[in-house]
C-alpha positions as CSV (number, residue, x, y, z in Angstrom):
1,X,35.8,-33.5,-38.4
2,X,35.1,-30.1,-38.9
3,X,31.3,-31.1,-39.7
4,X,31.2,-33.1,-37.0
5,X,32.4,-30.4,-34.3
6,X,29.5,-28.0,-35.8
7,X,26.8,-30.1,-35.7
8,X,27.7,-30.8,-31.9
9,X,27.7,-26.9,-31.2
10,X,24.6,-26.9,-32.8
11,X,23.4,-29.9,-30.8
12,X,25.0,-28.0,-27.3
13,X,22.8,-25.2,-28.2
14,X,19.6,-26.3,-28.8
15,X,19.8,-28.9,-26.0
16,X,20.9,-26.6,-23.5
17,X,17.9,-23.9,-24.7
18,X,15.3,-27.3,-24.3
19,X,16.3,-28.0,-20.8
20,X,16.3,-24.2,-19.5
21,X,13.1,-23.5,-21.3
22,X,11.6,-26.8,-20.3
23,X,12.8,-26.3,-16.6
24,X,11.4,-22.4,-16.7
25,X,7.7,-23.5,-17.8
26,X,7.7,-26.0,-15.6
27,X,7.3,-23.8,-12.5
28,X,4.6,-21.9,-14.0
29,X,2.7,-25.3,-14.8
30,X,3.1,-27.0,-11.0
31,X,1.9,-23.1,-10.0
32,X,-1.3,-23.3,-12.8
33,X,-2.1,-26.5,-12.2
34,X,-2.2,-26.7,-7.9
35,X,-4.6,-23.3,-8.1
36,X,-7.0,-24.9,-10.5
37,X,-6.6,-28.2,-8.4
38,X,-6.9,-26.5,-4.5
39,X,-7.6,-22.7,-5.1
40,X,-5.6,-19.8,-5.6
41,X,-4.3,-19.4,-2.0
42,X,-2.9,-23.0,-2.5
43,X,-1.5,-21.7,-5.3
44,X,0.3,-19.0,-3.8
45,X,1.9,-21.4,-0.9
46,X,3.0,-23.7,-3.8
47,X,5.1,-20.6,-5.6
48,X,6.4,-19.4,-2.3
49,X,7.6,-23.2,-0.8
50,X,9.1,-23.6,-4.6
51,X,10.9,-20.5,-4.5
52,X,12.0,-21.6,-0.6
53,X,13.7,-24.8,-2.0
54,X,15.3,-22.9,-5.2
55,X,17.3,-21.1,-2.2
56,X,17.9,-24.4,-0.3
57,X,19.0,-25.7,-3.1
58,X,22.3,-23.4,-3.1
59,X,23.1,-25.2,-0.1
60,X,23.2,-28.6,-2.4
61,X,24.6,-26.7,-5.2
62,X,27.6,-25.1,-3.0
63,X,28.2,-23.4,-6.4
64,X,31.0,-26.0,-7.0
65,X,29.3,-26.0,-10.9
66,X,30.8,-22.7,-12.5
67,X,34.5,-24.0,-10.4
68,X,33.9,-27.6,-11.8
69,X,33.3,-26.5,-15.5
70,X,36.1,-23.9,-15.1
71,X,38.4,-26.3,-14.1
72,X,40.6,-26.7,-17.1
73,X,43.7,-27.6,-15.8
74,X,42.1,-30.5,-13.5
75,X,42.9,-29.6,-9.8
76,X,39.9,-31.8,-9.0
77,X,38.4,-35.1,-10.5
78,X,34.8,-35.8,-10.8
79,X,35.2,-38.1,-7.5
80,X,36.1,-35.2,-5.2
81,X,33.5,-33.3,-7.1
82,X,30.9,-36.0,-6.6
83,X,32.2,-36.8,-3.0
84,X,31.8,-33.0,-2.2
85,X,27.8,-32.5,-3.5
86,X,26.9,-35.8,-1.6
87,X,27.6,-34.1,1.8
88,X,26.2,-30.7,0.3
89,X,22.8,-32.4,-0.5
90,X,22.6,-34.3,2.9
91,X,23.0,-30.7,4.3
92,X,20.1,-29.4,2.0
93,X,18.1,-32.2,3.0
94,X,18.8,-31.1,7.0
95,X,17.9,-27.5,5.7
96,X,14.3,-28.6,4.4
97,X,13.0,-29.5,7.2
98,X,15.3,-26.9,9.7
99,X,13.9,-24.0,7.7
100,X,10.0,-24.2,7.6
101,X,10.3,-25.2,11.3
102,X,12.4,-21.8,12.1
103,X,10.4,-19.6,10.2
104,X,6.9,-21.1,12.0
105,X,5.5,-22.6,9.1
106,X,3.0,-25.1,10.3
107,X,0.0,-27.9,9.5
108,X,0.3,-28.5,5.7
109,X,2.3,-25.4,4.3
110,X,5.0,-27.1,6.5
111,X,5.0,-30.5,4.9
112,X,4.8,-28.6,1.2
113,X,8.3,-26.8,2.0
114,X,9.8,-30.0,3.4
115,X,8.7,-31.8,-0.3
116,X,9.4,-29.2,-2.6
117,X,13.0,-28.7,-0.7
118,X,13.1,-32.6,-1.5
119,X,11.7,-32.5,-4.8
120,X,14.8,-29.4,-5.5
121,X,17.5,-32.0,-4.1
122,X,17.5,-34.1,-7.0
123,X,18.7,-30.6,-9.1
124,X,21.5,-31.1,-6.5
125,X,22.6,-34.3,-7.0
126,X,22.1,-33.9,-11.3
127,X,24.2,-30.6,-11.4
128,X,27.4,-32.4,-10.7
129,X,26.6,-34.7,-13.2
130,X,25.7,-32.7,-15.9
131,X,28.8,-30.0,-15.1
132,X,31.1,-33.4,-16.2
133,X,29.1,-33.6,-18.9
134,X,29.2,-30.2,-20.2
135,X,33.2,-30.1,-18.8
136,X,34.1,-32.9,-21.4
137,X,32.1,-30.5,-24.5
138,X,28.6,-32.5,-24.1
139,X,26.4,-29.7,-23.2
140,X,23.7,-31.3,-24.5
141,X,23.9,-34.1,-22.5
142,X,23.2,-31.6,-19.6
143,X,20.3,-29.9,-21.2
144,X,18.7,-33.9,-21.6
145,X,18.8,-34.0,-18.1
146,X,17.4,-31.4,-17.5
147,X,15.0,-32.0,-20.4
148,X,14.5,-35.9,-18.8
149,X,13.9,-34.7,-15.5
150,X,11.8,-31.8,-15.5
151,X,9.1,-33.3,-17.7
152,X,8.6,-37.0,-16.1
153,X,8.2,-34.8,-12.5
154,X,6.3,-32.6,-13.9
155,X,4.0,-35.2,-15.8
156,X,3.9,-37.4,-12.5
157,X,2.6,-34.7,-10.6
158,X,-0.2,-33.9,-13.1
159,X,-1.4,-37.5,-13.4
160,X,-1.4,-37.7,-9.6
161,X,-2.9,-34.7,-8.9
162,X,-5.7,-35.8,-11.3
163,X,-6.4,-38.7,-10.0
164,X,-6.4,-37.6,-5.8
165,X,-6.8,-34.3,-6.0
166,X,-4.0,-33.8,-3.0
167,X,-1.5,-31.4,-3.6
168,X,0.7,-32.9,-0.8
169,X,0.6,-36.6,-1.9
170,X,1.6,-35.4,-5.6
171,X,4.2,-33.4,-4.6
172,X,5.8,-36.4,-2.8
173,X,4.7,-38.7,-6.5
174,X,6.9,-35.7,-8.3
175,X,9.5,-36.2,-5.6
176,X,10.2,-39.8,-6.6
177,X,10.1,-39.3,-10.4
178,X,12.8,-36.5,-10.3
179,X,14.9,-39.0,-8.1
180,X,14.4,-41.6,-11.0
181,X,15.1,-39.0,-13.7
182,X,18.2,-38.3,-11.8
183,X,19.3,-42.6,-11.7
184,X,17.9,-43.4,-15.1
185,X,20.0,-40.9,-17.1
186,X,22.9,-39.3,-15.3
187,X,23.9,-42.0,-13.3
188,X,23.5,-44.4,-16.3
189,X,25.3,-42.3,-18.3
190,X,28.2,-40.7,-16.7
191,X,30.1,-43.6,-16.9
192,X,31.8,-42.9,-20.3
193,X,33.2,-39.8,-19.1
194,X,34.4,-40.2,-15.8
195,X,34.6,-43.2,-13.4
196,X,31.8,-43.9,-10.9
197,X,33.4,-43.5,-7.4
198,X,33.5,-41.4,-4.3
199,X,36.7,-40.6,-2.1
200,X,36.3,-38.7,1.3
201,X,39.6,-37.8,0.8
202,X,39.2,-34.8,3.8
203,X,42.6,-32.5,2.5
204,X,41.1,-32.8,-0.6
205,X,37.4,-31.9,0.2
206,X,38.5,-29.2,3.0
207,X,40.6,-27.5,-0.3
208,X,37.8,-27.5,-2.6
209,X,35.4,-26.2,-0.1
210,X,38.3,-23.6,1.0
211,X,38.2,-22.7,-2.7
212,X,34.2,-22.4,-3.0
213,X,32.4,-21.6,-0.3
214,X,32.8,-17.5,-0.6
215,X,31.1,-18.3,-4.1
216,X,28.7,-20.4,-2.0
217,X,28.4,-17.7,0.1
218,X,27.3,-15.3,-2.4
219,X,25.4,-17.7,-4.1
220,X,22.9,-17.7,-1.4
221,X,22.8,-13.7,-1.5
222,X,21.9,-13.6,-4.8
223,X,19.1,-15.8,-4.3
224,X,17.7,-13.9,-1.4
225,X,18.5,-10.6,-3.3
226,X,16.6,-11.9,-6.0
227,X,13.4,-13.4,-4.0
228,X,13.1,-10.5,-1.7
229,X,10.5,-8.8,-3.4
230,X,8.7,-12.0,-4.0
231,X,9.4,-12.9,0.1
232,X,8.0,-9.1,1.2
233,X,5.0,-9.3,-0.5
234,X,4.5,-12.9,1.3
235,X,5.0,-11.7,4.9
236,X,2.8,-8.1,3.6
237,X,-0.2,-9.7,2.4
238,X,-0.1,-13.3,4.5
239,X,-3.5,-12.7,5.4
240,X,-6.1,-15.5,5.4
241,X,-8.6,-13.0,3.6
242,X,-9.0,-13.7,-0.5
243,X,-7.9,-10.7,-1.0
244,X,-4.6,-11.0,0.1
245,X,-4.5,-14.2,-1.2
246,X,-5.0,-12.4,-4.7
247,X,-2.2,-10.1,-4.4
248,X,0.4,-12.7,-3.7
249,X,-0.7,-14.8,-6.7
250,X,-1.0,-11.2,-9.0
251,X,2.9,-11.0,-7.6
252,X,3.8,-14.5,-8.3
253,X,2.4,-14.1,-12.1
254,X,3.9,-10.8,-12.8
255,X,7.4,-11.9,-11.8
256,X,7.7,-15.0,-14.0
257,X,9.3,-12.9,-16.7
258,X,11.6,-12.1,-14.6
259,X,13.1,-15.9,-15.3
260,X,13.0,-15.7,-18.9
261,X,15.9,-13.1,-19.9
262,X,17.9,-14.7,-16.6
263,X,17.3,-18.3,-19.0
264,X,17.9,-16.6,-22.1
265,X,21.3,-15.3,-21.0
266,X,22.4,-19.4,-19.9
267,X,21.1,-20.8,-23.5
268,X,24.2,-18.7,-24.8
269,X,26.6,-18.2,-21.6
270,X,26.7,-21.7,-19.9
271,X,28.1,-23.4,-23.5
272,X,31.2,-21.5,-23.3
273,X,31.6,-21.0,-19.9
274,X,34.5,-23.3,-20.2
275,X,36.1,-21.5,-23.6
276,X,36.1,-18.5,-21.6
277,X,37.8,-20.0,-18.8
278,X,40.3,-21.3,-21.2
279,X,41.0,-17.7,-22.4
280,X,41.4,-16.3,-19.4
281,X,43.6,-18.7,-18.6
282,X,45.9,-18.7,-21.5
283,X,46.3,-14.9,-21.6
284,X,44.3,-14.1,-24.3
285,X,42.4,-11.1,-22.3
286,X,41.3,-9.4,-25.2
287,X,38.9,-11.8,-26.5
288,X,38.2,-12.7,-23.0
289,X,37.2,-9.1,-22.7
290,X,35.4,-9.4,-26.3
291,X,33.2,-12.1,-25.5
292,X,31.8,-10.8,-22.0
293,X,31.0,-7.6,-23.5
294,X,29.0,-9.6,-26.8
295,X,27.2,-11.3,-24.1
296,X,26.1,-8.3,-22.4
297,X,25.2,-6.6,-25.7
298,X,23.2,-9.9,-26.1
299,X,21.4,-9.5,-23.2
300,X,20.5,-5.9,-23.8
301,X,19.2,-6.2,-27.2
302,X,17.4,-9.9,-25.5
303,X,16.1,-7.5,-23.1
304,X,14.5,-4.2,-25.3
305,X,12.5,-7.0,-27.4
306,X,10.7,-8.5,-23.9
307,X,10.4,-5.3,-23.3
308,X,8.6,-4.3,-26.5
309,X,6.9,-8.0,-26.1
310,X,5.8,-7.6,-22.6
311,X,4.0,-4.0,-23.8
312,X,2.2,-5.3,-26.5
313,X,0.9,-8.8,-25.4
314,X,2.5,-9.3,-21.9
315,X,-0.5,-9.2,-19.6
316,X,-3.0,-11.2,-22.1
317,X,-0.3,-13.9,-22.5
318,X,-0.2,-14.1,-18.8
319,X,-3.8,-13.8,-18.1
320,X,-4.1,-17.4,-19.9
321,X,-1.0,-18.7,-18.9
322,X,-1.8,-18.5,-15.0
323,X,-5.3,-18.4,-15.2
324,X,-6.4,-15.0,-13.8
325,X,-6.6,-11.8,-15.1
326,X,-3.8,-9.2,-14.6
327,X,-5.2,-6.0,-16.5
328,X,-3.8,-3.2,-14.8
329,X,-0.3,-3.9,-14.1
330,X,1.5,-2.9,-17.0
331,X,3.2,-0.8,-15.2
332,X,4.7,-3.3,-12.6
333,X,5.3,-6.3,-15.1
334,X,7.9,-3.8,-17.9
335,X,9.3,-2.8,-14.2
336,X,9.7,-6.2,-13.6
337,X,11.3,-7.2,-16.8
338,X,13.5,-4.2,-17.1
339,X,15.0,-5.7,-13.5
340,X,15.2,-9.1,-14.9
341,X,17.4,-7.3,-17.8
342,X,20.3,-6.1,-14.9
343,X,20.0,-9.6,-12.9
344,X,21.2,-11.1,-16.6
345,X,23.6,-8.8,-16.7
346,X,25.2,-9.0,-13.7
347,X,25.3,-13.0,-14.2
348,X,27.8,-12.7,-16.8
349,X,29.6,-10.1,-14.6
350,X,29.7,-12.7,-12.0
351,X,31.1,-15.5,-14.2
352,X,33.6,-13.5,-15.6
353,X,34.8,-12.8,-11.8
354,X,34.6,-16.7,-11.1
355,X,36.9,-17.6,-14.3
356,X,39.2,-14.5,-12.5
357,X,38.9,-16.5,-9.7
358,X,38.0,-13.2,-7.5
359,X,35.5,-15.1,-4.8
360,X,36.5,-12.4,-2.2
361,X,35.5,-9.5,-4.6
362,X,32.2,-11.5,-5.3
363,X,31.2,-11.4,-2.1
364,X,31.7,-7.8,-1.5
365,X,29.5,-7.1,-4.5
366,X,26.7,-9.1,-3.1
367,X,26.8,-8.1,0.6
368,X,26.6,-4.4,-0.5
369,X,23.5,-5.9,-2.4
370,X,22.3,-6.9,0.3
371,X,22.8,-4.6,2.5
372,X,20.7,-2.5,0.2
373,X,17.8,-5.1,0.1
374,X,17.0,-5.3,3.7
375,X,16.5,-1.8,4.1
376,X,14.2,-1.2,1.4
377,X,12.5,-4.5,-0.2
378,X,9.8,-5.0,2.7
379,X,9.5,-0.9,3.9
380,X,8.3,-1.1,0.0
381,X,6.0,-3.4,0.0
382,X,4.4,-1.9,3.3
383,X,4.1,1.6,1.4
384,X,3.1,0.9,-2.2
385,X,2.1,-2.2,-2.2
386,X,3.1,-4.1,-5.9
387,X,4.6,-1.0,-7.5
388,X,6.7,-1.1,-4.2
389,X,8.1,-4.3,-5.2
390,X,8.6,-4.5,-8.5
391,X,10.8,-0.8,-8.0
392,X,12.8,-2.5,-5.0
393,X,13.2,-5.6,-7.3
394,X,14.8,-3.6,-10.4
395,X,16.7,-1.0,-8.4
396,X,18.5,-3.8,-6.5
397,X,18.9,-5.7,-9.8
398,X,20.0,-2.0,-11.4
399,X,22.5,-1.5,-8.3
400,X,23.7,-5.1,-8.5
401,X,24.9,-5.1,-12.4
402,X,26.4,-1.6,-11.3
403,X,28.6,-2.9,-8.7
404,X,29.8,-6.2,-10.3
405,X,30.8,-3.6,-13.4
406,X,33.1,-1.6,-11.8
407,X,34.6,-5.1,-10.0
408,X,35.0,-6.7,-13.0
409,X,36.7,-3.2,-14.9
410,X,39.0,-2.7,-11.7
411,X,40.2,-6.7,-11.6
412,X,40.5,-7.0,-16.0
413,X,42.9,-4.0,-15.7
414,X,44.9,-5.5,-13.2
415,X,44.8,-8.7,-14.8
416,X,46.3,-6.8,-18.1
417,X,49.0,-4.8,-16.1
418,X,50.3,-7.6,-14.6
419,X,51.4,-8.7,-17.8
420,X,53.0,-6.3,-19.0
C-alpha cells in the first residue's frame, strides 16, 4: 500500500510539472510561430490578445479552484461546482467580445481577442474538472489535461497555420481542438470520481458565489497587477511604425521568465494545496506554519538559480527561443525575474490566506496593490521606457509579497491565540 501511495506522489509530481511546463512553452510557441508566420507586429497583437483572455479567463475561473480543492469537509459537491463555472464561462464568453469592443479594438486585432478569449474558455470549463480530480488525490490526472490539451491546440494551430498562412482562421482551428481536449478527456473521465450532473439549485449557487467572489474579486487584481507593465508598454509604444512594433515584442520576450518561477512554485504548491488545508483545519498550525515557510524558502533558492541562469545564458536562450535578438537588456530581463521571485512568493502567501479563509483580507492586500499600480506602471513606461517597466513590474511584485506577509503573520497569530 505504502508502495503504491509513493509511486502516486511521484506520479502527482511529475504530471503536474508536465502540464504547467507544457502549458508555459506553449505561449511562447503560438507567440514564435504567428511572428515568423505574419511579422513581428502580428506577433506582438498575438501576446497582448493572449494575455487579454488570461484576464478574461478569471471571470470563467471565479477562483472557485483553490475553494473547491480546499473543500475538505464537503460543503459543496462537484454538481454545484460544475453548475457554478457553466454560468461563469457563459459570462467569459459575454466578456470576449464586450472587452475588445470597449477598449476600441477594431478590423482584425478585434476578432483575434474575441478567439483567443474563446480559445482561454476551454481552461475554464477543464479547471473544475481537473480541481475534482486533484480533490480526490489524482493530481496527475489534472496535469494530463492540461498535458492533453495544450499540445493538440497547440499542434492544430501549427498545422493550420502552415497550410493557410492566416493567423485568424488557425486561431479559430486551435479554438476547436482545445474544446475537444476538454470532451475527450475530462468529460470522459470524470465519471469515476464524481457523477455527471448539474443542479441550478440558486441558495446553493448564491452561497458559494457569496463565499468566492471577494477571491474572484482579487483574482482579477492580480492579473491586472501582474500585466500592467506588459499593458503600459502596449498603450506607450502602439504606434504603427516598426520601431514601436519592436519594443513591444523586446517587452513580450523579456517577460516570459517572469512565468517560469510563478510555474515552478505550482509544480510543488498545487499537490498539497489540499494537505495544507487539511492542517489548517485540524489544528495542527505549526506544521501548517512549517510547510508555507519551506515553500517560500523553495521559491527563494528557485529564484537565486534563474537568477544566476538568466546572467549567464538568459538573453542567448531567448534570442533563439523568440527569434530576435535581445543583447542589451540584461539589465531589464534579472529585473524582471527578480519580480517574478516576489509574485511566487506572494502566491503561497495568498493560498495560505484562502485555506484561513480570510477573502476580505485578500482583497485589501490587492487593492493596496493596485492602488499602487495605476499610479506608477504607465507614468513609467512614458519616462524610461523598458527599464521603466520592468522596475514598476518588480517593485509592485516586491510591495505585493510585503503586504500579503504581514496579513498572513497578523491572521496565523490570531489563528494560534484563539486556541489557547
Amino acid at each position: 500500500m505504502s508502495g503504491s501511495k509513493t509511486d502516486h506522489a511521484r506520479d502527482n509530481f511529475l504530471w503536474n510539472m508536465t502540464g504547467s511546463a507544457l502549458y508555459a512553452l506553449a505561449t511562447i510557441l503560438l507567440v514564435r510561430l504567428t511572428r515568423g508566420a505574419a511579422g513581428t507586429g502580428a506577433g506582438a497583437d498575438f501576446n497582448i490578445a493572449f494575455k487579454t483572455g488570461q484576464i478574461l479567463l478569471t471571470v470563467g475561473y471565479f477562483e472557485i479552484r483553490p475553494f473547491q480543492v480546499t473543500d475538505v469537509k464537503g460543503e459543496y459537491g462537484f454538481q454545484d461546482y460544475l453548475s457554478f463555472r457553466i454560468l461563469t464561462c457563459a459570462a467569459m464568453a459575454a466578456g470576449g467580445f464586450l472587452f475588445p469592443w470597449l477598449t476600441g479594438e477594431s478590423g482584425e486585432r478585434f476578432f483575434l481577442f474575441v478567439l483567443l478569449c474563446l480559445y482561454k474558455l476551454a481552461d475554464g470549463a477543464a479547471d473544475v474538472f481537473e480541481g475534482e480530480f486533484q480533490k480526490n488525490g489524482r493530481m496527475d490526472l489534472a496535469g494530463k489535461s492540461v498535458a492533453f490539451r495544450t499540445v493538440l491546440s497547440v499542434s492544430s494551430y501549427a498545422l493550420a497555420l502552415t497550410v493557410t498562412g492566416n493567423v485568424l482562421l488557425s486561431v479559430g482551428v486551435m479554438v476547436l481542438a482545445a474544446a475537444g481536449g476538454v470532451a475527450l478527456f475530462d468529460v470522459a473521465l470524470i465519471g469515476t470520481y464524481a457523477e455527471l450532473s448539474v443542479c441550478f439549485d440558486r441558495n446553493r449557487l448564491k452561497k458559494l458565489a457569496a463565499s468566492t467572489v471577494l477571491l474572484f474579486v482579487g483574482s482579477i487584481l492580480c492579473l491586472y497587477i501582474f500585466n500592467a507593465s506588459s499593458y503600459a508598454v502596449d498603450q506607450v509604444y502602439q504606434g504603427g511604425d516598426a520601431v514601436s512594433a519592436d519594443i513591444r515584442y523586446v517587452y513580450a520576450c523579456l517577460f516570459m521568465p517572469t512565468s517560469v518561477i510563478y510555474l515552478a512554485c505550482g509544480f510543488v504548491f498545487k499537490p498539497v494545496l489540499t494537505n495544507l488545508a487539511a492542517l489548517f483545519v485540524e489544528g495542527e498550525y505549526r506544521s501548517f506554519a512549517a510547510m508555507v515557510g519551506k515553500l517560500l524558502l523553495l521559491t527563494g533558492v528557485f529564484t537565486a538559480v534563474c537568477l544566476a541562469g538568466g546572467a549567464l545564458m538568459g538573453l542567448p536562450v531567448l534570442s533563439v527561443v523568440y527569434g530576435y535578438d535581445l543583447g542589451g537588456y540584461l539589465t531589464e530581463l534579472e529585473i524582471l525575474i527578480l519580480g517574478g521571485g516576489f509574485n511566487a512568493g506572494s502566491l503561497i502567501l495568498y493560498y495560505a490566506m484562502t485555506v484561513m479563509r480570510r477573502q476580505k483580507d485578500i482583497l485589501v492586500c490587492y487593492g493596496i496593490v493596485t492602488a499602487a499600480t495605476l499610479l506608477v506602471s504607465t507614468e513609467a513606461v512614458r519616462r524610461w521606457g523598458l527599464m521603466g517597466a520592468a522596475v514598476s513590474y518588480c517593485g509592485l511584485m516586491a510591495l505585493q509579497a510585503a503586504v500579503f506577509a504581514v496579513a498572513v503573520i497578523c491572521r496565523y497569530g490570531k489563528a494560534k491565540r484563539s486556541v489557547l
